[in-house]
C-alpha positions, 0 to 999 in steps of 0.5 A, spaced: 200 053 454 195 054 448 194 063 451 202 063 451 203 061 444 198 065 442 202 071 444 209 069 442 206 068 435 203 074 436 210 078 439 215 074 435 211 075 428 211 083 430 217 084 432 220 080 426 216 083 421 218 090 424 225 089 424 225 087 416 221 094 415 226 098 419 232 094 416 230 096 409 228 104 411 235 104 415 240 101 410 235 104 403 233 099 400 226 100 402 226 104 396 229 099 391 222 095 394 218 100 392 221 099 385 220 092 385 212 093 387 212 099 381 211 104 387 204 101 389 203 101 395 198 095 395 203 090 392 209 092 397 205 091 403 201 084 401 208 081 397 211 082 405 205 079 408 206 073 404 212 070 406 209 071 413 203 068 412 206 063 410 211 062 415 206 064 422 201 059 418 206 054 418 208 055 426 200 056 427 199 049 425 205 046 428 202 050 435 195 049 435 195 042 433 202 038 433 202 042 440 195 039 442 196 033 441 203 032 444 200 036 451 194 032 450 190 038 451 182 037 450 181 040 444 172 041 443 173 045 437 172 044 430 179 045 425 175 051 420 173 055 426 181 055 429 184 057 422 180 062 420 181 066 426 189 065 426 189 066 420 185 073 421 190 073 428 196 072 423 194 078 417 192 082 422 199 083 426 202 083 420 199 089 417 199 091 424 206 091 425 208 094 417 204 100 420 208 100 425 216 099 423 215 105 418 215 110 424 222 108 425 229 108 421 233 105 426 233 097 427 235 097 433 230 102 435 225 098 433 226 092 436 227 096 443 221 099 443 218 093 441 221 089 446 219 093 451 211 093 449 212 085 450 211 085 457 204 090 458 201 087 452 202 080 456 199 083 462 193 086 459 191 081 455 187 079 458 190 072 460 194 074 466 189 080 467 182 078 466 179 082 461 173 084 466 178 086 471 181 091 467 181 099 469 176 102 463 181 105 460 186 099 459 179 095 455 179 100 450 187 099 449 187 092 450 181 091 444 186 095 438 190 088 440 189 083 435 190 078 440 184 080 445 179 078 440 183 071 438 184 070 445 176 070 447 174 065 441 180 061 441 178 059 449 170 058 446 172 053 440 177 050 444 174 048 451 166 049 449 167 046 441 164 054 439 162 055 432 163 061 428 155 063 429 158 062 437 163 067 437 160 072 431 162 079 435 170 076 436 169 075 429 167 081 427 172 085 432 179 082 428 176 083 421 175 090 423 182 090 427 185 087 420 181 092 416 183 098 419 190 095 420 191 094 412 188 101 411 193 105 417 199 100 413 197 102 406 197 110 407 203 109 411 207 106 406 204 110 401 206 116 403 213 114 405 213 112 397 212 119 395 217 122 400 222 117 396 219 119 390 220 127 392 227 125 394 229 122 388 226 127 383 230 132 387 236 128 387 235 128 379 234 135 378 241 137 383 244 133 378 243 135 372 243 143 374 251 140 376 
């Protein structure tokens, strides 16, 4: 049970999250946001974040400790291990998710191509389909997935009551994972800033002239 709910989290703040950009970008509201954040690309994406954080922070708690004690599922780990590893789960798919919903300016789009990844993200999660399983082309897919790395610590705090120090290298990849999430969000959105910029001032300039 726990794994499962670990990837609806994962997919339904992707999806949510994505469709909101897309909604903005296909009925141009994104650029009133932008002017809301002063055109700073930092503000946009950490004041998006932050609903979310709040809201699968909150969905987070009620999945892994409300759920843990209802199932009476045996739970070794300790609570700060588990937080911080969702929390950095949670930060990582949303930047994740800002990234990838500003290829698209469509809504409809977005949430069929989303939808339809749902499924191979499931299977080589390495739940379905053991990770030592999996062909060496598909591990390398599967490490850029938020979930692999939550996935391997999540089991190890859980069942073997592992500590931070015990799953160091997990850690470490959803740090990156979030890191490089961020940065890949930041220059997205800061160059779909300055195409609205552009577009305005060109706007601007047609008027005049008229």
């Amino acid at each position: 049970i726990p794994a499962v709910l670990v990837l609806i989290l994962q997919q339904t703040l992707l999806i949510g999250l994505s469709e909101s950009i897309a909604k903005e970008r296909e009925t141009n509201s994104f650029e009133g946001l932008s002017r809301l954040a002063n055109w700073n690309p930092n503000l946009l994406i950490q004041g998006k974040g932050l609903f979310y954080m709040l809201l699968f922070g909150s969905y987070g708690f009620f999945f892994f400790i409300i759920n843990f004690y209802v199932f009476k599922i045996p739970n070794r780990g300790e609570f700060i291990p588990l937080f911080i590893f969702t929390s950095l789960l949670i930060l990582s798919v949303i930047y994740l998710s800002i990234f990838i919903s500003s290829f698209f300016h469509r809504k409809i789009v977005s949430l069929q191509f989303l939808t339809l990844t749902s499924y191979p993200v499931f299977l080589i999660s390495g739940y379905s389909w053991l990770y030592q399983s999996l062909p060496f082309y598909l591990k390398g897919l599967t490490n850029i997935i938020p979930s692999t790395p939550y996935f391997a610590a999540f089991t190890r705090i859980t069942q073997m009551g592992a500590g931070l120090n015990d799953v160091l290298p997990e850690l470490i990849h959803l740090t990156l994972l979030a890191i490089a999430g961020y940065v890949l969000a930041y220059f997205r959105i800061n160059t779909i800033m300055k195409e609205s910029q552009k577009n305005q001032f060109l706007l601007n300039n047609s008027l005049k002239t008229t």
